[in-house]
ZAMAR-63118 format. One record per residue: residue number from 0; residue in three letters; x, y, z of N, C-alpha, C in turn. Coordinates in steps of 0.1 Angstrom, whole numbers, always signed. Last residue first. Layout:
BEGIN
ATOM resi resn   n_u   n_v   n_w  ca_u  ca_v  ca_w   c_u   c_v   c_w
ATOM  NUM  ala     X     Y     Z     X     Y     Z     X     Y     Z
...
This chain:
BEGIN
ATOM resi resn   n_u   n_v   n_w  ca_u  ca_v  ca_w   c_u   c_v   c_w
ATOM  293  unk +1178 +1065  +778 +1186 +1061  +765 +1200 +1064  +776
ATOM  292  unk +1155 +1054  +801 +1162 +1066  +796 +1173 +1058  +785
ATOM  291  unk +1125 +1031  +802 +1145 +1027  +805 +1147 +1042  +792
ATOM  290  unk +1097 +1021  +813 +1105 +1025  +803 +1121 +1028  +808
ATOM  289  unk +1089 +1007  +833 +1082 +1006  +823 +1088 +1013  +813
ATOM  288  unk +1111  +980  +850 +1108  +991  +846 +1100  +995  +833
ATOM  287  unk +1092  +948  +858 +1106  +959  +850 +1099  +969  +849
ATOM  286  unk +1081  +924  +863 +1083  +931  +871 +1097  +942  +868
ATOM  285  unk +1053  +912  +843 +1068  +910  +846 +1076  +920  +857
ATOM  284  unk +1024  +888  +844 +1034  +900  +846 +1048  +898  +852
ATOM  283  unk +1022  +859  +823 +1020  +869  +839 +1027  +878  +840
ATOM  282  unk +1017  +849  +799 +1029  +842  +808 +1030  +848  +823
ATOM  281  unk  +993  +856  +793  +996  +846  +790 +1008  +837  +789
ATOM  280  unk  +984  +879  +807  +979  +869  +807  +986  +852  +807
ATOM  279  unk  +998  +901  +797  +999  +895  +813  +992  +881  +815
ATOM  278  unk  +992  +898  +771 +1004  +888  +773 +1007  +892  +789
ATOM  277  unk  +961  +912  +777  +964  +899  +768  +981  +892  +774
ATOM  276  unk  +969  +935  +789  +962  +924  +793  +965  +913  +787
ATOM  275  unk  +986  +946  +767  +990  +946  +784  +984  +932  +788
ATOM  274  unk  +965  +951  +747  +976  +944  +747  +983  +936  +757
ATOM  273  unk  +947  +966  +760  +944  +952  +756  +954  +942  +752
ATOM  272  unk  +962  +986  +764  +958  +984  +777  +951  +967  +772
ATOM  271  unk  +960  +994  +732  +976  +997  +743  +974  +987  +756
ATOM  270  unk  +937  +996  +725  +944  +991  +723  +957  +985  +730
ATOM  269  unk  +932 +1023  +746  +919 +1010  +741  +932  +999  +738
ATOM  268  unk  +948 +1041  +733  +952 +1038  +748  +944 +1021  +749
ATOM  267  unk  +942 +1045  +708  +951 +1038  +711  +956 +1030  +720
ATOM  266  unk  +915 +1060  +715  +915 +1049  +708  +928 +1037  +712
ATOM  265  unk  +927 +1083  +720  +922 +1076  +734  +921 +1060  +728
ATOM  264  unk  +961 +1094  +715  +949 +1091  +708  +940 +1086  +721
ATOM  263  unk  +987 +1100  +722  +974 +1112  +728  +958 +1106  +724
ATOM  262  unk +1011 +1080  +732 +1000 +1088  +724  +989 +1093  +730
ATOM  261  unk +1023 +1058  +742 +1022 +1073  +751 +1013 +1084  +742
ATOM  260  unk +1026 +1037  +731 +1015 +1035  +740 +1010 +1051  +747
ATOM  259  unk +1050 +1033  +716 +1035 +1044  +712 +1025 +1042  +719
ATOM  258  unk +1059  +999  +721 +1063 +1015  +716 +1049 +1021  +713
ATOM  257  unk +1063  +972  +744 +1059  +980  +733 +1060  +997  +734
ATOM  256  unk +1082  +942  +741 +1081  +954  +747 +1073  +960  +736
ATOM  255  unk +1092  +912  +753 +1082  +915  +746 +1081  +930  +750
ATOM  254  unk +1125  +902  +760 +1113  +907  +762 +1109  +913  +755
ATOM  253  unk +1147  +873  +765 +1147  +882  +756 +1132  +890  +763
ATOM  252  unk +1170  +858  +781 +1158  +863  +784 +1155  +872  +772
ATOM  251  unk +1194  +831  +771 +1189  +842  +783 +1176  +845  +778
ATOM  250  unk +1215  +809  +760 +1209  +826  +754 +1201  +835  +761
ATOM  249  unk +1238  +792  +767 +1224  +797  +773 +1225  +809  +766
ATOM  248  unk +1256  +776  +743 +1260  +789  +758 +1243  +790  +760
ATOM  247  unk +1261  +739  +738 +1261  +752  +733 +1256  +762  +743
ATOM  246  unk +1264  +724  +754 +1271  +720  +742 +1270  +735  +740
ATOM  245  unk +1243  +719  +773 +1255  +730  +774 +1264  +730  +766
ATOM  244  unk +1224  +704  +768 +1231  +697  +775 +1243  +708  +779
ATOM  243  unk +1208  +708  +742 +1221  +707  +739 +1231  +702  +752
ATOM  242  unk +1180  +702  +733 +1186  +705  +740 +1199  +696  +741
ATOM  241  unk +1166  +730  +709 +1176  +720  +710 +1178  +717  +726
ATOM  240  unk +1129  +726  +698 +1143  +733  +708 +1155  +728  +710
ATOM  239  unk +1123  +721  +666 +1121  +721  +680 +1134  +726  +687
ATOM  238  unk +1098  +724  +638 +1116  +726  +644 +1114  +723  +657
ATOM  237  unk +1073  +725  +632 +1084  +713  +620 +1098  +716  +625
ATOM  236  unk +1060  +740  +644 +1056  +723  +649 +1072  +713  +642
ATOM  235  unk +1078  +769  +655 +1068  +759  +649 +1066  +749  +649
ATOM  234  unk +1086  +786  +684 +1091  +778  +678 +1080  +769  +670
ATOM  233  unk +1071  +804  +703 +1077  +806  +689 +1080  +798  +679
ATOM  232  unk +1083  +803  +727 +1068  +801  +722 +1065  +803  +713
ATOM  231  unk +1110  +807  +727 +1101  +796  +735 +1086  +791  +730
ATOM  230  unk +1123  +827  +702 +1117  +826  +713 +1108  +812  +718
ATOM  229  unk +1151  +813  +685 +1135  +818  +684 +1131  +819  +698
ATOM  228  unk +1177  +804  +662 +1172  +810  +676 +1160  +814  +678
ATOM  227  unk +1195  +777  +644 +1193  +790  +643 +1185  +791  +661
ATOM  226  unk +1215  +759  +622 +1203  +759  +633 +1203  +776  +635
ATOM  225  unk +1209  +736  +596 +1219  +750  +606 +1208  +746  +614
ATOM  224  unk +1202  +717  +582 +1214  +725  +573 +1220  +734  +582
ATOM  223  unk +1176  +703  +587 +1192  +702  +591 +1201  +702  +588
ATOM  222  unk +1157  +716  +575 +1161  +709  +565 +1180  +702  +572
ATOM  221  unk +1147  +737  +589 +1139  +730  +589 +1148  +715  +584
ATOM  220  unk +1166  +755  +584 +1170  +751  +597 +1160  +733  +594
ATOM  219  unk +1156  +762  +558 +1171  +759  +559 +1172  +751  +574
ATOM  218  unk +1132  +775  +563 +1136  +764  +556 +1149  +754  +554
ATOM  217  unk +1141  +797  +582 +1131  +784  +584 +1134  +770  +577
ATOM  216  unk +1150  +813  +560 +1159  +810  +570 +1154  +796  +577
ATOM  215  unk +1132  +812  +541 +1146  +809  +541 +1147  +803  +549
ATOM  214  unk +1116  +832  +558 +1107  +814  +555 +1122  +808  +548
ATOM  213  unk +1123  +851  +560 +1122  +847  +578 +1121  +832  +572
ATOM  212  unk +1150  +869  +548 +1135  +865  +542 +1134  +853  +554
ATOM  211  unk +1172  +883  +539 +1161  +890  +549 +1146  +883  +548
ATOM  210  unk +1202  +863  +538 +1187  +863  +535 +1179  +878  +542
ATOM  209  unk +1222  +840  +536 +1227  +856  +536 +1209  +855  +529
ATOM  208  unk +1231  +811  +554 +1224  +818  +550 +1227  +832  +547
ATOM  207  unk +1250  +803  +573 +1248  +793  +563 +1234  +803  +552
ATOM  206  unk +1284  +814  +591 +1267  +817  +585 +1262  +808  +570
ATOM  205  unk +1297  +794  +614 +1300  +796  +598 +1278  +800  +595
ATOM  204  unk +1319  +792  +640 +1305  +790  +639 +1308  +798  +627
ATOM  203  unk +1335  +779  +669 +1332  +789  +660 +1321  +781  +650
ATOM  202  unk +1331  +787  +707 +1326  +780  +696 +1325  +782  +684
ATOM  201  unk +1336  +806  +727 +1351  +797  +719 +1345  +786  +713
ATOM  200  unk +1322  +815  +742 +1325  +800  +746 +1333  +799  +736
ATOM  199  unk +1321  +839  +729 +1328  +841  +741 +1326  +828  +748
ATOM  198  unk +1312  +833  +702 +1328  +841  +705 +1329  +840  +716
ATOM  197  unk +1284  +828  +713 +1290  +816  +707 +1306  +824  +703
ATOM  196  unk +1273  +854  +727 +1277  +843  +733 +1282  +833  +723
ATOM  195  unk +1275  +871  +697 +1285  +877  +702 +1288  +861  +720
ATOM  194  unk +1252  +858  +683 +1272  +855  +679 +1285  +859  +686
ATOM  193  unk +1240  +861  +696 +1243  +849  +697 +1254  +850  +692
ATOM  192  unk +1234  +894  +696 +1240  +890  +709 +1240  +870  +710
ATOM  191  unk +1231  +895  +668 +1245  +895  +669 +1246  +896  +688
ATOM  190  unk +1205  +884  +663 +1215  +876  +657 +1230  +883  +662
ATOM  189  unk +1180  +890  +671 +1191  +881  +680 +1199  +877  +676
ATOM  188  unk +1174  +905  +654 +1177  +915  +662 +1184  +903  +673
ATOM  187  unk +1176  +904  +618 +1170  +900  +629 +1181  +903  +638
ATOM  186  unk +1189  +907  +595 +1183  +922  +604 +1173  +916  +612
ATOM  185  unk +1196  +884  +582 +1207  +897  +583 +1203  +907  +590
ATOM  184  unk +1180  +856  +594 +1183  +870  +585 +1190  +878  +593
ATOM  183  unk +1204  +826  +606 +1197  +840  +608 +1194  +852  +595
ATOM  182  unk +1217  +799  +607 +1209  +804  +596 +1200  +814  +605
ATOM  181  unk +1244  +783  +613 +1238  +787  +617 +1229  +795  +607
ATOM  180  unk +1271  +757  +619 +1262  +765  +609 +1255  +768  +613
ATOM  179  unk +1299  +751  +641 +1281  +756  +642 +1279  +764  +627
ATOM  178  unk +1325  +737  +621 +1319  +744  +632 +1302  +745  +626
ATOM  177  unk +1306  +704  +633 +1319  +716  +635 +1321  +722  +622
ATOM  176  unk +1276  +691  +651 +1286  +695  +638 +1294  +705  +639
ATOM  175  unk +1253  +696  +667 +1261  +687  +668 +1278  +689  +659
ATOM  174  unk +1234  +710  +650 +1241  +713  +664 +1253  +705  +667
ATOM  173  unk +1224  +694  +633 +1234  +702  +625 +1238  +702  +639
ATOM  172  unk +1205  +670  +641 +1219  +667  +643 +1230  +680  +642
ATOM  171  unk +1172  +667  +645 +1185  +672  +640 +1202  +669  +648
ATOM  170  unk +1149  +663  +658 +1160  +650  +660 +1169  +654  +645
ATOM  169  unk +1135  +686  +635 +1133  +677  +649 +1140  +668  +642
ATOM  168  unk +1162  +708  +637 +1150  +702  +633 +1148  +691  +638
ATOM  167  unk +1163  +736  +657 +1171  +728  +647 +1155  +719  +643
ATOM  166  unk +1169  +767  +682 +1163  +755  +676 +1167  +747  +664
ATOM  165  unk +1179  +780  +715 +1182  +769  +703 +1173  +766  +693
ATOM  164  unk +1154  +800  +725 +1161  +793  +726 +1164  +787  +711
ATOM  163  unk +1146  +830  +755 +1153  +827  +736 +1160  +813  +736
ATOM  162  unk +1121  +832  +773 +1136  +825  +773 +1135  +825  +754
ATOM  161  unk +1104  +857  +778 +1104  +844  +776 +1121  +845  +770
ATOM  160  unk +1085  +882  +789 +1093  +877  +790 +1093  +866  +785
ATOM  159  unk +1057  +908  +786 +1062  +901  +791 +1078  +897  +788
ATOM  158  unk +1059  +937  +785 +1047  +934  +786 +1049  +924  +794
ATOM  157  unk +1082  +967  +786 +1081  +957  +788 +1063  +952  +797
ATOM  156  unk +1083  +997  +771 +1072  +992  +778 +1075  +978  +778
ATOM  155  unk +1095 +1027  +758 +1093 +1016  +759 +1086 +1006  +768
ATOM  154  unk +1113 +1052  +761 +1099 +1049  +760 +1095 +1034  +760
ATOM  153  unk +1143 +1035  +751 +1131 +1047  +752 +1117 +1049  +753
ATOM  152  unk +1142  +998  +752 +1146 +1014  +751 +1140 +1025  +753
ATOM  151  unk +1140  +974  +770 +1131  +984  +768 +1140  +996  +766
ATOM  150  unk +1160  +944  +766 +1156  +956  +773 +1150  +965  +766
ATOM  149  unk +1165  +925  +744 +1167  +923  +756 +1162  +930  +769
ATOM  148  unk +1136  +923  +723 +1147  +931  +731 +1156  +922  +739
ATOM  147  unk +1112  +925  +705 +1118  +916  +711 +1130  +923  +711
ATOM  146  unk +1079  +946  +699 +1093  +943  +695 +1100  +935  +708
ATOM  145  unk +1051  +962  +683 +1058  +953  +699 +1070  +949  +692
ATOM  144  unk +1038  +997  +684 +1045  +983  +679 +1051  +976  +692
ATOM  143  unk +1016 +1017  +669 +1021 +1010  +677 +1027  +998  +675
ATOM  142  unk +1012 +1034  +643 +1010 +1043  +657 +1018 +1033  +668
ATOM  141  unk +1040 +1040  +616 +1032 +1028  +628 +1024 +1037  +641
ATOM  140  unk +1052 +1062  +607 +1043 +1051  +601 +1035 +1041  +602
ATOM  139  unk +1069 +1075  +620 +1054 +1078  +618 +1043 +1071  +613
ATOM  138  unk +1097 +1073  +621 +1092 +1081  +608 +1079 +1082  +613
ATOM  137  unk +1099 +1060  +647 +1099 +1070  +647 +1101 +1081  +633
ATOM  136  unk +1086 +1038  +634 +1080 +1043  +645 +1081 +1057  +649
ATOM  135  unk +1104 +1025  +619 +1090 +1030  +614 +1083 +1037  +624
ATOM  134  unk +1123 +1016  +634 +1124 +1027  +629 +1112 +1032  +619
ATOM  133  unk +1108  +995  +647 +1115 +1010  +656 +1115 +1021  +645
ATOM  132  unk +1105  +981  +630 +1096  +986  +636 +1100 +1003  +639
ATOM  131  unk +1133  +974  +624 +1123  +979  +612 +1112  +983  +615
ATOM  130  unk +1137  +959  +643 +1148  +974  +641 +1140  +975  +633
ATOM  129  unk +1117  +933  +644 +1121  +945  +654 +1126  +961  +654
ATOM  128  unk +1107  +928  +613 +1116  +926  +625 +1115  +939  +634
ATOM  127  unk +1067  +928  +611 +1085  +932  +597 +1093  +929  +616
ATOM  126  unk +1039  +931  +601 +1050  +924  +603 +1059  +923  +599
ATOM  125  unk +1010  +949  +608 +1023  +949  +600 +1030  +942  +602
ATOM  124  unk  +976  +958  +607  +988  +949  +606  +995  +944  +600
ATOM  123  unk  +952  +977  +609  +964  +976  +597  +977  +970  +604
ATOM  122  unk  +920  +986  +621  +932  +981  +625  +946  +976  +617
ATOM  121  unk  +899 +1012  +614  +903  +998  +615  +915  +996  +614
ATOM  120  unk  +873 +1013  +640  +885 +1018  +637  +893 +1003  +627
ATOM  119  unk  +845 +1008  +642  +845 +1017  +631  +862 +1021  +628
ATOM  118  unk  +846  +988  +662  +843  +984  +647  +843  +997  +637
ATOM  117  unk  +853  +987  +691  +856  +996  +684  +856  +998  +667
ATOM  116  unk  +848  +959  +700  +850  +975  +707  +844  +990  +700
ATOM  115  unk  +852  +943  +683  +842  +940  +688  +833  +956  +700
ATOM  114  unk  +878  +951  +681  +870  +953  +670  +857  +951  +673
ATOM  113  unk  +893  +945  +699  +892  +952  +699  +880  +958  +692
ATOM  112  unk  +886  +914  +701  +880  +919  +715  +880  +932  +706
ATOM  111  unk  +902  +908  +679  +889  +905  +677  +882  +914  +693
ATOM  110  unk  +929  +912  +688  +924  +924  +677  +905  +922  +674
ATOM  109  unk  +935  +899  +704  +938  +912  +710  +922  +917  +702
ATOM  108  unk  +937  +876  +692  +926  +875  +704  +927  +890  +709
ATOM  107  unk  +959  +882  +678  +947  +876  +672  +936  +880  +685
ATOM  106  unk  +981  +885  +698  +975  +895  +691  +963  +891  +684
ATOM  105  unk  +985  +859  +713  +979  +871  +721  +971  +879  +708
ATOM  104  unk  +996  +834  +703  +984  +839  +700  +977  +850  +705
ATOM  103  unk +1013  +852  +675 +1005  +849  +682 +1011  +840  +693
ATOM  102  unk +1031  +874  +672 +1020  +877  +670 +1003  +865  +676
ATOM  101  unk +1059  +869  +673 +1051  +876  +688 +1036  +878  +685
ATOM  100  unk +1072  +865  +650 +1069  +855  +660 +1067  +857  +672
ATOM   99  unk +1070  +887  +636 +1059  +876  +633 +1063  +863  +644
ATOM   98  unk +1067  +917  +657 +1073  +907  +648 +1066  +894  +645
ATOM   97  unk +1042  +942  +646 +1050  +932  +653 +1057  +919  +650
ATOM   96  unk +1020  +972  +643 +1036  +965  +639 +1040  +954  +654
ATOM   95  unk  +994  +988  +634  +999  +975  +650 +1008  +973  +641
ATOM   94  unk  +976 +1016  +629  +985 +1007  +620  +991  +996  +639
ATOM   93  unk  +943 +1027  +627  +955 +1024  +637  +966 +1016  +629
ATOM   92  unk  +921 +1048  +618  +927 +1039  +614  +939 +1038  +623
ATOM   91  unk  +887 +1056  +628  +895 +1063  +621  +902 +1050  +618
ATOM   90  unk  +870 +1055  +662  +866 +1058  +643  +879 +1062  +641
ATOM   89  unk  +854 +1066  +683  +862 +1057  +684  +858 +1053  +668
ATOM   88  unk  +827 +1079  +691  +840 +1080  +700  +856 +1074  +692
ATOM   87  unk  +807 +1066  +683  +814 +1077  +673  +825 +1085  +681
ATOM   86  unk  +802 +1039  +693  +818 +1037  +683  +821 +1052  +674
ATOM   85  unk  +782 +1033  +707  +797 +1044  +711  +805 +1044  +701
ATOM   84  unk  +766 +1012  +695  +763 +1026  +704  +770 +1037  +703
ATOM   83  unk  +786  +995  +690  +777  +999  +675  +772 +1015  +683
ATOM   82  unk  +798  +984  +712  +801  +994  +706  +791  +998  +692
ATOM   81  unk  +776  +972  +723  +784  +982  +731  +789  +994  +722
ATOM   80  unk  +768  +951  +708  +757  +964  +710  +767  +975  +718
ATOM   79  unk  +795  +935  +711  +797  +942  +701  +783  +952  +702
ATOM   78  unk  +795  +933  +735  +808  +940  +728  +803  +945  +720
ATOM   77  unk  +773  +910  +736  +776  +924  +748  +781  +937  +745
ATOM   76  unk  +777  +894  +716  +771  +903  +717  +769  +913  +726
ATOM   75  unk  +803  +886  +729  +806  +890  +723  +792  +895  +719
ATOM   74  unk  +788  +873  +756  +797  +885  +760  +802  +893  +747
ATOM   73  unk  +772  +849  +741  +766  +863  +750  +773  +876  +754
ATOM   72  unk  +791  +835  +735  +781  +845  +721  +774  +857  +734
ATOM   71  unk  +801  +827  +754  +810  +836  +745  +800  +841  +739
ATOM   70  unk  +784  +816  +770  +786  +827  +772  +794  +833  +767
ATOM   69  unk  +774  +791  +750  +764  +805  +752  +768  +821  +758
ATOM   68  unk  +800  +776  +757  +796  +779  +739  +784  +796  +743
ATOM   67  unk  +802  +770  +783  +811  +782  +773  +807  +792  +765
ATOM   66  unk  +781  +756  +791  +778  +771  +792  +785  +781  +785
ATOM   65  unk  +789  +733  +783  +776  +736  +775  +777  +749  +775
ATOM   64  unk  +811  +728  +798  +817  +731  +784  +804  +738  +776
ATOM   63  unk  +797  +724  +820  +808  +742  +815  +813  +744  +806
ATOM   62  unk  +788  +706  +820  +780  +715  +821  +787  +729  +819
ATOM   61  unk  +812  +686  +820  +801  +687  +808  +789  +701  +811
ATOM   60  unk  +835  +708  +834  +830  +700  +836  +819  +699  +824
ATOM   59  unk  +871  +725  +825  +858  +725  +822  +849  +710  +826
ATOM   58  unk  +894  +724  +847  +894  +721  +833  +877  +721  +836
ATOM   57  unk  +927  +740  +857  +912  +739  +863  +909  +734  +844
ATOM   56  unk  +953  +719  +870  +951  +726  +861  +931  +728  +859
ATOM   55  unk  +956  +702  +892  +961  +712  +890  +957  +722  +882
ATOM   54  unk  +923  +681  +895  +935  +685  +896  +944  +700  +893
ATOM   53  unk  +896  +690  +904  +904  +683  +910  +920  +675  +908
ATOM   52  unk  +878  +708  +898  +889  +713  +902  +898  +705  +911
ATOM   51  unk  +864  +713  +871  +866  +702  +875  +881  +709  +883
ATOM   50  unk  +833  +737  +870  +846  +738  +871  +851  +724  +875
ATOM   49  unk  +806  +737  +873  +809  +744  +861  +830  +742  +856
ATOM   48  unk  +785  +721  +887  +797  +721  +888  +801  +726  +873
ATOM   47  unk  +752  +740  +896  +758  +732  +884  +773  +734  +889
ATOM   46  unk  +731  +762  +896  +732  +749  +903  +738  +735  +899
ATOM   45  unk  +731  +784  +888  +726  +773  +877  +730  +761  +884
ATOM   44  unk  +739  +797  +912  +730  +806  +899  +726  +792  +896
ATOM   43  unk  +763  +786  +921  +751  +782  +923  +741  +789  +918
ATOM   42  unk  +776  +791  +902  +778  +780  +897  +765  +778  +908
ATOM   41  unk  +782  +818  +902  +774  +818  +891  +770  +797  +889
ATOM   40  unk  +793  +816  +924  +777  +826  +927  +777  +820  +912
ATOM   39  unk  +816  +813  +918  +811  +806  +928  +793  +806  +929
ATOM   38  unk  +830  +830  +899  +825  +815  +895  +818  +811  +903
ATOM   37  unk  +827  +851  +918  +820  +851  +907  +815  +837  +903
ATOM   36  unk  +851  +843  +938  +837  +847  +941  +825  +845  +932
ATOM   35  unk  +873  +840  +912  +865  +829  +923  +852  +831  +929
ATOM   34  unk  +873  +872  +908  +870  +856  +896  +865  +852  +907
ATOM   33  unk  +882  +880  +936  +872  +882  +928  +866  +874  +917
ATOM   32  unk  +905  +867  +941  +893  +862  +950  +879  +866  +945
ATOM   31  unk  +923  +877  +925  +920  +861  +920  +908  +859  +932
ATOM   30  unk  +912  +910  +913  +917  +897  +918  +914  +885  +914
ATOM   29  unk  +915  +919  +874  +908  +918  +890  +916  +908  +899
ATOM   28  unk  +923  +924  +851  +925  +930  +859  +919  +934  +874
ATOM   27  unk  +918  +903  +832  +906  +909  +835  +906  +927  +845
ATOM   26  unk  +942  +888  +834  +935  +896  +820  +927  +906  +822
ATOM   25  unk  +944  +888  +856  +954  +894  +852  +949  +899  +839
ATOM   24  unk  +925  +864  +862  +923  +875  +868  +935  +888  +863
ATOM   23  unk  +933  +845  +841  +918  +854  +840  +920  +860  +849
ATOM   22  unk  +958  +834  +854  +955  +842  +846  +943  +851  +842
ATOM   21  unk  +945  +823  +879  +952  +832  +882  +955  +843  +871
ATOM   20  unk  +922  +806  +871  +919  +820  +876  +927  +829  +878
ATOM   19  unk  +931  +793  +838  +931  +791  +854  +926  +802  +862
ATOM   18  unk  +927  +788  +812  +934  +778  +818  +935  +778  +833
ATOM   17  unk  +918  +809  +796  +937  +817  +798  +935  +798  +810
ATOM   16  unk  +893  +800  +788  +906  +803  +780  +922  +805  +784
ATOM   15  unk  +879  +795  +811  +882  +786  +805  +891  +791  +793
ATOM   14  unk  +886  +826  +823  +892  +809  +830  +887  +799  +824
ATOM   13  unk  +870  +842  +808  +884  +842  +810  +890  +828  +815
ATOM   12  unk  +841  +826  +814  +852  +828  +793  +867  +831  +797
ATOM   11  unk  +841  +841  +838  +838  +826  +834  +849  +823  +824
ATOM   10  unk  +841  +866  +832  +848  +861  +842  +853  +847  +838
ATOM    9  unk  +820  +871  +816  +831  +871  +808  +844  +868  +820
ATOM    8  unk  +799  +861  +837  +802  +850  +826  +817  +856  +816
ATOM    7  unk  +803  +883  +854  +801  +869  +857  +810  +860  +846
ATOM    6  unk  +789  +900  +837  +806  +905  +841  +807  +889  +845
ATOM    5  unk  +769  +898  +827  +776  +893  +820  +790  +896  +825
ATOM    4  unk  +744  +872  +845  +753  +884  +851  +763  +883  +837
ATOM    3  unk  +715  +855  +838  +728  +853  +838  +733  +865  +840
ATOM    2  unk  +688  +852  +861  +693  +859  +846  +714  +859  +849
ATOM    1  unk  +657  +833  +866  +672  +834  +868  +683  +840  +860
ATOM    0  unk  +625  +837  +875  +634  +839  +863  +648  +841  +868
């Protein structure tokens, strides 16, 4: 009798989700010789090429697509007898704040592992801008939040990174137009370090929106009326990235950071450390300080 290993197989489920071993091992917080070892032993377990590793990108063979499907149900029954056992550790209510263009797809895949954890706590997601977090944060109304920065304020916790870019509508033109219309809400948080690079190329530029409402503002860019700014992995199917050729100033780095990780809860820490995992995963760690003095 041959019995499947389940650290093995949620090894496995990491590298066909995160796309390679380097991320599965960052999710998982193991080495990359570790995964590998694993896949290796589990692929002569079942005497089977489980991995097509003949180009760049590792991609499932027909016998790894079969084994997916059994070892997700097997690891998420794992999770979840795990916790039905322990969960009187782990009970009460967490509130998660984050902006709605950081939510996915890490946090989705955050909150199902969690719950599969921890089913007696339940989870209250919030999505409002960045400065609306913060300051829920420090009234009390959030235990935890992620927020887009340039930099980690107080306490704070850079997870990952990604380029802030241009966007408009596909094969838009507003970019192109004098001056730049542009469509930001009034309390989004990249709106005045673009205004402050489009004053310092001597590009001027006319707000085409006065809104706090994110699907406006969308709608308006959508409709090559302005253009506006989103993180990289952000950007929806119906706009795309402009490339402008330097027509318009590079907007830089913006980062994914989070608040209240320093809580006393243990629950939270659960959460806190799944987060981590999750967007080390899904662009790789970043190499910043974990919090930045005011």
């Amino acid at each position: 009798m041959r019995n499947l290993d389940l650290t093995t197989l949620r090894s496995f489920v990491a590298v066909a989700e995160q796309g390679g071993v380097t991320r599965a091992a960052a999710a998982l917080n193991l080495t990359q010789s570790a995964v590998s070892m694993q896949l290796k032993r589990l692929e002569e377990l079942l005497g089977q090429d489980l991995l097509d590793r003949s180009n760049r990108r590792i991609a499932l063979t027909n016998s790894g697509e079969l084994l997916l499907t059994y070892a997700r149900r097997l690891v998420e029954l794992n999770d979840e007898a795990v916790g039905r056992l322990t969960d009187d550790v782990y009970e009460g209510e967490l509130i998660l704040g984050a902006p709605y263009d950081v939510i996915y797809p890490v946090v989705p895949q955050v909150l199902k592992r969690f719950n599969a954890l921890c089913p007696r706590v339940r989870v209250q997601l919030r999505s409002s801008t960045s400065l609306k977090l913060l300051e829920s944060l420090k009234r009390g109304e959030v235990d935890l939040i992620l927020t887009t920065e340039e930099a980690p304020g107080q306490g704070g916790e850079t997870l990952t990174e990604m380029p802030l870019r241009w966007v408009g509508a596909q094969g838009g033109l507003s970019w192109k137009r004098k001056p730049l219309k542009l469509a930001f809400c009034n309390v989004c948080i990249f709106r005045a370090g673009v205004l402050r690079k489009l004053d310092d190329a001597g590009i001027e530029w006319e707000m085409a929106v006065d809104s706090d409402d994110d699907r406006s503002v969308e709608a308006l860019i959508s409709a090559d009326l302005a253009v506006g700014a989103l993180l990289e992995d952000s950007v929806p199917p119906q706009l795309e990235a402009i490339q402008s050729c330097g027509a318009l100033p590079d907007l830089g780095i913006q980062r994914i950071n989070m608040y209240g990780a320093d809580s006393r809860k243990e629950v939270l820490g659960e959460l806190a450390d799944m987060l981590r995992q999750g967007f080390a995963a899904s662009r790789g760690p970043v190499a910043v300080p974990k919090a930045l003095t005011a």
